[in-house]
N, C-alpha and C positions, 0 to 999 in steps of 0.2 A: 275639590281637585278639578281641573282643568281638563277638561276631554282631549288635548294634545297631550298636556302629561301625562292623563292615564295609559294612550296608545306607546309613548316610548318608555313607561315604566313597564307593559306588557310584554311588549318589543325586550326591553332585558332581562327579564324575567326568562321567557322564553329561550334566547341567548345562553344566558347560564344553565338554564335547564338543560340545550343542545349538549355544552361544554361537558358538565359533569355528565350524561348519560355515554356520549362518547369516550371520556376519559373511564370509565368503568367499564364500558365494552371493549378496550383493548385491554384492562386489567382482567377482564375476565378470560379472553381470548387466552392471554400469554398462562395465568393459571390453569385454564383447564387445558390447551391444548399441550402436550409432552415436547413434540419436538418443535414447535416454537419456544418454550419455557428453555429446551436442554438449548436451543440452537443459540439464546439470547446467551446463556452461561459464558456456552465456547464465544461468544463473538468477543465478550467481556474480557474472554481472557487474553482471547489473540487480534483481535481488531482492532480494539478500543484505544489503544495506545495511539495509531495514528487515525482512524477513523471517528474517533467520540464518543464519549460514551453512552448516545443518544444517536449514533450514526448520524451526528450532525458535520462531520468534517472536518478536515482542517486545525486537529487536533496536532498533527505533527504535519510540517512541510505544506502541501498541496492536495492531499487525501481527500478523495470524492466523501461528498457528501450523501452517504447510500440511502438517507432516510429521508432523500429529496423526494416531495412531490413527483416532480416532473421526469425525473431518471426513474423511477419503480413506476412510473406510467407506461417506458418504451423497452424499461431490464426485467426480461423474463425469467425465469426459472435457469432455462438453460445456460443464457448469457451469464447470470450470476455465478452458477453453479461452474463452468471454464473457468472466469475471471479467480473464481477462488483456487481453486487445483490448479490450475497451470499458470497462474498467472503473469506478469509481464516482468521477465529475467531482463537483468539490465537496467532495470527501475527498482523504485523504493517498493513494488508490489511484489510479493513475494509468492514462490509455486507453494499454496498449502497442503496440498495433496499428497502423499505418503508414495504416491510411485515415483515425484520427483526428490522424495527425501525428507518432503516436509511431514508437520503431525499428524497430519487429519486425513481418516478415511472416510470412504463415499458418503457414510450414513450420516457421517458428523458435517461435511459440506453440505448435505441435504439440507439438516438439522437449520446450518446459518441459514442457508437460503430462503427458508420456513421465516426464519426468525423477520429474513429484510423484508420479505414479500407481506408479513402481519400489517407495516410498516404503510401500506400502501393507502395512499388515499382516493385514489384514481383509479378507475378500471386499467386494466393491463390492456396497451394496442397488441393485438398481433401484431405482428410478421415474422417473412420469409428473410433468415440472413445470406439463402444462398441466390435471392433474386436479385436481377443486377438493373439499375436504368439504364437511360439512353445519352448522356450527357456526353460534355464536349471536355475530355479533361483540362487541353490547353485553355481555356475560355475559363474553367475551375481555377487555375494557376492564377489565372491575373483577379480574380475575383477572392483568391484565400492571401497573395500576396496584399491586398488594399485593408483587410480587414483582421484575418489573421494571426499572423506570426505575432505580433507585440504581447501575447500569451501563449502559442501553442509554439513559437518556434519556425525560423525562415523552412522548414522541411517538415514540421509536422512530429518533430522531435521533442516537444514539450519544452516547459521554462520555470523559473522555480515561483511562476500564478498560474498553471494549468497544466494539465495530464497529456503523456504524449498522445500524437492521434495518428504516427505511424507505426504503433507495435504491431508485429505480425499476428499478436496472438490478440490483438484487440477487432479489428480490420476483418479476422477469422469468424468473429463470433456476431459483429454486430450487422446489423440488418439496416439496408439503405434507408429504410422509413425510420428506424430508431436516430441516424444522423439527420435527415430533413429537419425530424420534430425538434430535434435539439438545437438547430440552426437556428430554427422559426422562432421555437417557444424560448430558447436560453434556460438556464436555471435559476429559479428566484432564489434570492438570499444566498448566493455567491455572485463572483464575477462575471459569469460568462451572460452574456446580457444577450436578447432576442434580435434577431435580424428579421423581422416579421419585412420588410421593404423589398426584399428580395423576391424576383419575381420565378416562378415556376421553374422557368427554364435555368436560371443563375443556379437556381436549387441542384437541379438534375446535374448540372456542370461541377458545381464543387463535390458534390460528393462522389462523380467520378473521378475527380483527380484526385479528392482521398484515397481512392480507390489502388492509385498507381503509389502512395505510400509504400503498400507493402510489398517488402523485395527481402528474401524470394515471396511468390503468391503464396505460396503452400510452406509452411517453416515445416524444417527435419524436425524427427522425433527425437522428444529428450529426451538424452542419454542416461541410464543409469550407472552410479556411482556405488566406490567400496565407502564404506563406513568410515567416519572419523579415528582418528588414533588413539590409543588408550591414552589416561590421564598421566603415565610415565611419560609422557609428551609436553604435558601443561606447560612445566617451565621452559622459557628457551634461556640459553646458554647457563645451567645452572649452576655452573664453576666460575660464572663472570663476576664481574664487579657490579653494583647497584647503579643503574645509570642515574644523572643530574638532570632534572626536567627544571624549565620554569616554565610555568600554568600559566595561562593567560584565567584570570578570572577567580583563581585558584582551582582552577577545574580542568581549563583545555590544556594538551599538550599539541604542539603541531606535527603534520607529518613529516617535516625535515627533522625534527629531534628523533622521530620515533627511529627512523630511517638510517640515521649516524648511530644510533643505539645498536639497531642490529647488526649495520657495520661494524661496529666496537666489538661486538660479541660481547653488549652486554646480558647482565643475567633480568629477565622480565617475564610477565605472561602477558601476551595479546587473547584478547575474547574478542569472538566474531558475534554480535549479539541479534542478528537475523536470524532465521530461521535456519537450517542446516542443509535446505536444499542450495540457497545462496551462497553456504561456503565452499559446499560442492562444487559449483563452477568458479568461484573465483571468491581466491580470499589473502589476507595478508602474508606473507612467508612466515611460519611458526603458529602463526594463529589456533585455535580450536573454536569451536563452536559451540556459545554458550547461550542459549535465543535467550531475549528478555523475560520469554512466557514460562520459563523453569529454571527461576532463580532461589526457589525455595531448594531444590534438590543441589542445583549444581554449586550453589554456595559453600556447602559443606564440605567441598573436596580444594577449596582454594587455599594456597597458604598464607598464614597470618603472621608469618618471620620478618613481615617488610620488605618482602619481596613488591615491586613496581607492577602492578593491575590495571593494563589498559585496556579499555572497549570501542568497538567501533561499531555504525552501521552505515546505510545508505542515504539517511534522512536528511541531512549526516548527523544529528544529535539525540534525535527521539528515545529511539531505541537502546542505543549506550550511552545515554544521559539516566534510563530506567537503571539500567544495572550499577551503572556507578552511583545514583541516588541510592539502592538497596542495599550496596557492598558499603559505603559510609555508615549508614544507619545500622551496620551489622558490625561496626568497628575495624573494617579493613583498613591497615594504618595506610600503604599509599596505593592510590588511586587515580587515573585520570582518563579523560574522556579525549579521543584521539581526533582533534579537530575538526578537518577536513569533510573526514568519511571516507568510504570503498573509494569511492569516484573520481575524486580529486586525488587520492593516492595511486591510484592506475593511470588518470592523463599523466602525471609527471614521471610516471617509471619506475615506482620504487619497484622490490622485487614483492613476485605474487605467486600465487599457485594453483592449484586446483583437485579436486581428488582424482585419484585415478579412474578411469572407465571402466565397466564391469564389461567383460564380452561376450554376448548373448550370440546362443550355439546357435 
């Protein structure tokens, strides 16, 4: 044998030695540790649908990929632990946190956070999210208009190949150095690619005109809501007639059919298949809240007379593409996934709703 091949049969040897010792020290990690093992469960059951189920991304829509390098190098604890509770209303990210309505209390957000943070390849950067630079926003504007919007949107309002980057409740949480790094480094194995060319100062300027994104600076406190309506609710118009869909796909129905349906007062059930804090603030007319993540319970309360079961979410398919996939394979005779999504059915007007406000003394 050849002293150059011995050095690069040593060289992979080595290698794979690296690979499996690593790959066993995060097997071991998630076994012994409790709330990394419980935090991976819960991620499984409510993440994983649009985030991966390897928190690789991109599983539904545009869903960060949490188990990036370079994002759990500058998403700390805190960041994560917001972004999960309160998340960003009016996006496919939903508030998980039990005070806005959703499932999960403190321990169990912990718990994910544990889980993403195990995740981590890179030492965690500090920072400060409430330090501010010195930048020039106007001078930001012309430097985020060149590069940009053709993924984040002419305003910072996202697009359906990247996350918005003027949610109020993003902007709150993230720390100027966490957006520099991300500008610099980009994220490998997605889209958003590194702008390492950009000079110090361009840096300082775009991130304060991210800055002026968010309006208002400080978002009001979400409101708490009354509880969804009992299941004497499920059907709407239960004296109607069967409405007439044609499926695109044999699956989608559109929002104009659904919209003349309920015009018609015909008889149907809408399921809102996000989480329950989202139908809280806004949801179909008649809707009920059936999240995708408890379709083992909620199933058993739907009728199986051939009554018309449609689901929607914000992705627009993920989520009530889940339930209409479970409700088929449970032999619900009709079924269909409600095109569009929330979103597209709000620009055009259909009727909506929202629960009512709880009044806190």
């Amino acid at each position: 044998m050849s002293p150059r091949l011995r050095v690069v049969l040593v060289f992979l040897a080595s290698l794979v030695l690296a690979c499996a010792t690593g790959c066993r020290r995060r097997y071991v990690v998630h076994k012994q540790d409790p709330a990394v093992r419980e935090g991976r469960a819960l991620f499984l059951r409510y993440c994983a649908l649009c985030h991966g189920k390897e928190a690789q991304g991109y599983a539904a829509d545009h869903a960060n990929a949490l188990g990036n390098a370079d994002f759990l190098a500058v998403a700390g604890p805190e960041f994560l632990r917001a972004a999960i509770t309160d998340g960003h209303p009016g996006t496919p990210m939903s508030a998980w946190g039990k005070a806005h309505g959703g499932p999960l209390g403190p321990g169990e957000v912990d718990q994910i956070v544990a889980y993403l943070r195990s995740l981590a390849k890179k030492p965690l950067i500090k920072s400060d999210p409430t330090k501010r630079g010195s930048g020039d926003p106007r001078r930001g504007a012309i430097a985020y208009a060149k590069s940009c919007p053709l993924c984040h949107g002419i305003h910072g309002e996202g697009t359906n190949r990247a996350t918005s980057l003027a949610h109020p409740n993003f902007l709150r949480t993230v720390s100027d150095e966490y957006l520099r790094i991300t500008i610099v480094h980009g994220r490998v194995g997605t889209e958003m690619p590194g702008f390492n060319s950009f000079s110090s100062q361009t840096l300082d300027d775009l991130v304060a005109y991210l800055r002026t994104l968010d309006a208002p600076p400080t978002p009001p406190p979400s409101p708490l809501y009354e509880p969804p309506p009992g299941l004497d609710r499920l059907v709407i118009n239960p004296q109607g007639q069967k409405p007439v869909f044609t499926l695109r796909e044999g699956r989608y129905v559109s929002s104009a059919q659904v919209a003349q349906a309920l015009a018609d007062k015909r008889k149907l059930v809408i399921l809102d298949a996000r989480p329950t804090s989202d139908w809280s603030r806004n949801h179909i007319v008649g809707a009920l809240p059936f999240p995708f993540y408890d379709i083992e319970e909620m199933a058993k309360v739907l009728p199986k007379d051939g009554t018309f079961i449609l689901a929607y979410c914000a992705c627009p398919h993920a989520a009530s593409g889940h339930v209409v996939d479970e409700l088929r394979r449970r032999k619900f005779p009709a079924t269909a996934v409600i095109d569009e999504g929330i979103g597209f059915w709000t620009l055009k007007g259909y009727p909506v709703a929202q629960a009512a406000q709880l009044k806190i003394p």
